[in-house]
C-alpha positions in Angstrom: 18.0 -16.0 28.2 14.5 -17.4 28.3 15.1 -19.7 31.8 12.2 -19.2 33.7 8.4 -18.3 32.4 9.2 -15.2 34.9 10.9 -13.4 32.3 8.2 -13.9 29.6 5.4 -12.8 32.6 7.4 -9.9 33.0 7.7 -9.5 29.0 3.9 -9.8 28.8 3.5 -6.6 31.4 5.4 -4.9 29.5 4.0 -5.0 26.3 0.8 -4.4 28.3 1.7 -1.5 30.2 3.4 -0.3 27.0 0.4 -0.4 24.6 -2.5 -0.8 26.5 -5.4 -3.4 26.5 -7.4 -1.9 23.3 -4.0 -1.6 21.1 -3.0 -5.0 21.5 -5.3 -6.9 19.1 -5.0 -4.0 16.6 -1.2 -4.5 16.6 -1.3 -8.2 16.3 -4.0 -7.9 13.3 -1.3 -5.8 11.3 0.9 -8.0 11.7 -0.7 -11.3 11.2 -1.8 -9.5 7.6 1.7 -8.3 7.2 2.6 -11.7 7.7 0.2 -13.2 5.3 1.1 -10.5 2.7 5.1 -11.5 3.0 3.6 -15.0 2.7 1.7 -14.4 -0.5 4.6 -12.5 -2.3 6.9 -15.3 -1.4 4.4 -17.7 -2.8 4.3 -15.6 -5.7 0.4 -14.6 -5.2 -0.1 -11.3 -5.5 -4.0 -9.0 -5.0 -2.7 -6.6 -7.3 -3.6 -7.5 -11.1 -0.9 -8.3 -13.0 0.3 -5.6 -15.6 -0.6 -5.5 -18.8 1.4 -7.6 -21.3 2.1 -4.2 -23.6 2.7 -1.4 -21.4 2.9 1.2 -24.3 -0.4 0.0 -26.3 -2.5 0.0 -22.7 -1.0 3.7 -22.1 -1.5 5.1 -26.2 -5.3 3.3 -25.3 -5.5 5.6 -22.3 -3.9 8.6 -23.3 -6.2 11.6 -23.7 -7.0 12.9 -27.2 -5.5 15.6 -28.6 -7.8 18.8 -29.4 -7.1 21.5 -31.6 -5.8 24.7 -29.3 -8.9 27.4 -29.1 -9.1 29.7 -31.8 -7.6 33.0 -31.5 -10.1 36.4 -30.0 -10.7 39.2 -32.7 -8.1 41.9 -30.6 -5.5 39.4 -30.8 -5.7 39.2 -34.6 -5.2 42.7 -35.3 -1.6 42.7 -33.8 
C-alpha cells in the first residue's frame, strides 16, 4: 500500500490542503495529550483525586442543614 514515499507526499497534501497550515499543530497537540491521557489511565495514574474512602460520610459532611420552614403570615392563621 505504502510502496513509494509518493503516496505519503501525496498523504501529507492532503492533510494540508484539508486543515490548513495553522490547524495542524493544534490537531496534533490534542492528540499527543489524548495519547498521554490513554497512557496514564492504562498506567493506572490518574489527575483526578481519588474518591473518598466513604462516599456516604463525605456526602452527610456536605449536605446542607436543615432549617426550620418560615413561620406562617398572620392572614394565613385565621383560616
Amino acid at each position: 500500500m505504502w510502496d513509494s514515499p509518493i503516496h505519503l507526499l501525496i498523504v501529507a497534501i492532503v492533510v494540508l490542503v484539508l486543515f490548513g497550515g495553522r490547524k495542524i499543530p493544534e490537531v496534533m497537540k490534542g492528540l499527543g495529550q489524548g495519547v498521554r491521557e490513554f497512557k496514564d489511565g492504562m498506567r493506572g495514574e490518574s489527575a483526578q483525586p481519588q474518591p473518598p474512602a466513604n462516599p456516604v460520610q463525605q456526602a452527610v459532611q456536605q449536605a446542607p442543614q436543615a432549617t426550620a420552614p418560615p413561620a406562617p403570615i398572620a392572614a394565613e392563621q385565621k383560616k
